[in-house]
C-alpha positions in Angstrom: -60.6 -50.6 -68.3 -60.8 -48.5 -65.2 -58.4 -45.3 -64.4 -57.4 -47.6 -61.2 -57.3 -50.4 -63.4 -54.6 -48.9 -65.8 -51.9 -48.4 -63.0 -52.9 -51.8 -61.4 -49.3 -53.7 -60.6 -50.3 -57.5 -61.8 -53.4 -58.5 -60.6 -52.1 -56.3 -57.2 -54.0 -53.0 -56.2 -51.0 -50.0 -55.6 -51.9 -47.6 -53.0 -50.6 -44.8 -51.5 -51.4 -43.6 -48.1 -50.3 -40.1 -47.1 -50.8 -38.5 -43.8 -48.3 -36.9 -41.1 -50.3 -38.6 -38.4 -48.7 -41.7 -37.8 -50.6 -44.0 -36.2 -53.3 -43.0 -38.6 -50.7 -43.8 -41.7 -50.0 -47.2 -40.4 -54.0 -47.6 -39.7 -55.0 -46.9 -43.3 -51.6 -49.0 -44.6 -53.0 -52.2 -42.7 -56.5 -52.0 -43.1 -55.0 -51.6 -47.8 -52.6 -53.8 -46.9 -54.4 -56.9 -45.4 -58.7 -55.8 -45.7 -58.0 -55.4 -49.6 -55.0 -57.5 -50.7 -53.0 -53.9 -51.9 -49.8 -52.9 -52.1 -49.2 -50.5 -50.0 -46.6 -47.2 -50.1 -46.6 -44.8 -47.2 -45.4 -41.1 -46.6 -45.6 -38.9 -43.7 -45.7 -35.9 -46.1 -46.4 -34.5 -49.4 -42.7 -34.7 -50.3 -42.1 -37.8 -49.3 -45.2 -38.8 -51.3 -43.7 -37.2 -54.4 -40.5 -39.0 -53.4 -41.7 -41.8 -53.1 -43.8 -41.8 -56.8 -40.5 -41.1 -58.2 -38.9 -44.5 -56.9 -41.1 -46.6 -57.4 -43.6 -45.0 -60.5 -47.4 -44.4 -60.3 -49.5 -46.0 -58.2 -53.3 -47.2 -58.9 -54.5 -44.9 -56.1 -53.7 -42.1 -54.0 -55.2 -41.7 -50.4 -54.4 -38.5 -48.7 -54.9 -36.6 -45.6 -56.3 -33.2 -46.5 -54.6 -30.3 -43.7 -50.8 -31.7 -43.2 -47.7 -29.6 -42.2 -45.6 -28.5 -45.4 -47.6 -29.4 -48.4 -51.8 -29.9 -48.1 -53.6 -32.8 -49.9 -54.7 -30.2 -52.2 -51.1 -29.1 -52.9 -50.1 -32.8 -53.3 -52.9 -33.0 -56.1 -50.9 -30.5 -58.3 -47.6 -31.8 -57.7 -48.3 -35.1 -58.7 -50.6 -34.0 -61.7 -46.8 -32.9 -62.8 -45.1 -36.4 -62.8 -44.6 -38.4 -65.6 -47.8 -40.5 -65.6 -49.5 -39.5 -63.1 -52.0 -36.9 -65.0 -54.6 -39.4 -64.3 -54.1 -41.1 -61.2 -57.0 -41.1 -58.6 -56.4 -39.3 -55.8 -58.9 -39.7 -52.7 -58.6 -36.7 -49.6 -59.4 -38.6 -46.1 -60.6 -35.2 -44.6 -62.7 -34.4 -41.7 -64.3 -32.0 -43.7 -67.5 -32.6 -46.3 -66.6 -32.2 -50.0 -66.5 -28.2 -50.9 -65.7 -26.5 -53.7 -62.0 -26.7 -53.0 -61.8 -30.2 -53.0 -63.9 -30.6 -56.8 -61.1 -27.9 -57.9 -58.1 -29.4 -57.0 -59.2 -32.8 -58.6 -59.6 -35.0 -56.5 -61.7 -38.4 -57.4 -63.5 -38.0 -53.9 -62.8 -37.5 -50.6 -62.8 -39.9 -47.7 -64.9 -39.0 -43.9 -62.7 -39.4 -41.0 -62.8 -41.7 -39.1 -61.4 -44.1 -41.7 -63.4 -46.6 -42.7 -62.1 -49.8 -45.3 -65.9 -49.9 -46.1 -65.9 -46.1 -47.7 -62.9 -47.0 -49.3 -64.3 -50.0 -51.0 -67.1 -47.9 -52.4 -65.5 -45.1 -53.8 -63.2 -48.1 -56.1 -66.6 -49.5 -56.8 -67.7 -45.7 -57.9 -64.0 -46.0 -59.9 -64.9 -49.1 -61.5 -62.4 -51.2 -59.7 -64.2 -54.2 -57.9 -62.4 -55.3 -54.4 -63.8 -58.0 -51.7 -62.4 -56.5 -48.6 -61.5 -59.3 -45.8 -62.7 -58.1 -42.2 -59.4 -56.8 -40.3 -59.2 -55.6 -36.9 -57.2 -52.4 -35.8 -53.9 -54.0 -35.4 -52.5 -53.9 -31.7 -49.4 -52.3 -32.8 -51.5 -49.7 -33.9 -53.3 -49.1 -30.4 -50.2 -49.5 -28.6 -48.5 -46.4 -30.5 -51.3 -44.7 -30.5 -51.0 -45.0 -26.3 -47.1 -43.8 -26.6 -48.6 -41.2 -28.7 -50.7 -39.7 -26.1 -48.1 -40.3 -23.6 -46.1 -38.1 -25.0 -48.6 -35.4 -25.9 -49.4 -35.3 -22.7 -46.3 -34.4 -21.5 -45.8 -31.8 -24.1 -48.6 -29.8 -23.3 -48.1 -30.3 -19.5 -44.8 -28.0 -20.7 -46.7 -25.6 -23.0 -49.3 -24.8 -20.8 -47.2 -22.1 -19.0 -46.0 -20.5 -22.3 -49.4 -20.5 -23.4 -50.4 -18.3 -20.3 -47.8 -16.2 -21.4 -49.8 -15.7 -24.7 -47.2 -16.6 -26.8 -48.2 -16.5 -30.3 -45.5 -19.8 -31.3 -46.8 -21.6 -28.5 -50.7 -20.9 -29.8 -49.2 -22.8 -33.5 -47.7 -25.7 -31.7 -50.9 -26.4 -29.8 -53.2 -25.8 -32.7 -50.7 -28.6 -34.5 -51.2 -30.9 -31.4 -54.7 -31.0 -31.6 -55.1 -31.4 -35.4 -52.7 -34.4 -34.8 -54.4 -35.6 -31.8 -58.0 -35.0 -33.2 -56.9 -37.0 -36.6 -55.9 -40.2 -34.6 -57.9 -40.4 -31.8 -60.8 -40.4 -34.5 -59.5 -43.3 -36.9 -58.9 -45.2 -33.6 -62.8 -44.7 -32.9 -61.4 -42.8 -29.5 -64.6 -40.3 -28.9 -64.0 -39.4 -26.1 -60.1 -37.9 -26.8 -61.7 -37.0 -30.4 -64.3 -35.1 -28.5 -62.8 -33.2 -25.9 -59.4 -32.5 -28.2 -62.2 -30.4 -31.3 -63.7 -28.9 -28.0 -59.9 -27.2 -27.4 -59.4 -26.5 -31.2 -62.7 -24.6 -31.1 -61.7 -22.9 -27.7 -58.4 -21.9 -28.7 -59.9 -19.3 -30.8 -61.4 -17.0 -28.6 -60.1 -18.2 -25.0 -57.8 -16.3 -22.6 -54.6 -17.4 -22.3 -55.4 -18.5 -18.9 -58.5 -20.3 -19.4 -56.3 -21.7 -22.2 -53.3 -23.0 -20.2 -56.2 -24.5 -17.5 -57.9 -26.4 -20.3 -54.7 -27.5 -21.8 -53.9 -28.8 -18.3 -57.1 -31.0 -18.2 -57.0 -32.0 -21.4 -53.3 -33.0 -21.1 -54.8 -35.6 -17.7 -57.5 -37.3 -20.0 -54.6 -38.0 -22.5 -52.5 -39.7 -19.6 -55.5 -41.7 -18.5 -56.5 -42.6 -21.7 -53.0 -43.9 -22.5 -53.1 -45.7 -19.5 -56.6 -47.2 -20.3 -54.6 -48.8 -23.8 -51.8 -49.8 -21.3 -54.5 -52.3 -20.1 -55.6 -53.1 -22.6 -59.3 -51.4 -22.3 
């Protein structure tokens, strides 16, 4: 019998998706939920995560986002390595970042590319010894649609950084750097390039930039967000 196997509720997959991204955590939940057949837990954090093992015991699989606020996939590995009966429960990082010597340590099973794709997942369970026939889903339009409220918002938010930014605060400098990791993480699993693209070429920048140039990129990045969530308005 396989590791996944052994924590298998029924006949029933149990998998837990973890990431703070929301739109990406309801992405991954539907694409377990209705391409594989699963049940499906959710957290927005490690602790809720751990929470939520607690409640409702261990599940057949863990899927977690690598970089979160709090407590880091990593981190999550060794916490729930600590519950009763969770020693040997899978755990799967969805990172944007290829396998490295900190993800063999912390012991995870493997690790997941971003963009999500059901396809990846159905491999590495096939690698597990858990054999799944995956039904073709689409992105669900609830999805897309919070995803555009998403980007409304974020595009008002750093409309309103962008002078504190100038200023060179260092707290404003955090908040964007957790904007963009946000940002990045869902415009990538909703196969947005364009918003993936230009929001890693303002990660990169915000390293070395003035806090002028900074605030003037912020500006233009915070206008492609507003058309793009008007673009998902429409429907495009």
């Amino acid at each position: 019998m396989s590791i996944v196997a052994l924590y298998q509720i029924g006949t029933m997959l149990h998998i837990l998706c973890v990431d703070d991204n929301e739109c990406v955590l309801e992405l991954q939940a539907t694409l377990c939920r209705e391409g594989l057949g699963a049940r499906v837990g959710a957290a927005r954090s490690g602790a809720e995560a751990l929470a939520y093992v607690g409640r409702e015991g261990p599940p057949g699989l863990v899927l977690t986002d690598m970089m979160m606020p709090g407590m880091s996939g990593t981190e999550l590995i060794a916490r729930l390595r600590a519950l009763p009966g969770c020693a040997a429960v899978p755990v799967v990082l969805v990172s944007a970042i290829e396998d490295g010597d900190e993800v063999r340590s912390a012991g995870a099973a493997a690790t997941v590319r971003k963009p999500f794709r059901l396809l990846d997942l159905v491999e590495v369970l096939r690698r597990l010894g858990t054999s799944v026939c995956p039904r073709e889903t689409d992105v669900p339009a609830r999805v897309v649609a919070a995803f555009g409220r998403q980007l409304e918002d974020e595009a008002r938010g750093l409309r309103e950084l962008g002078p504190a930014l100038e200023g060179g605060a260092a707290t404003a400098l955090e908040d964007l750097r957790a904007r963009l990791h946000q940002l990045e993480g869902g415009a990538s699993s909703l196969q947005r390039w364009h918003v993936a693209a230009s929001t890693h070429a303002l990660r990169v920048m915000a390293k070395t930039a003035s806090p002028t140039a900074l605030a003037e990129a912020v500006v233009r990045l915070a206008a492609l967000l507003a058309e793009e969530a008007a673009r998902i308005g429409r429907g495009e």
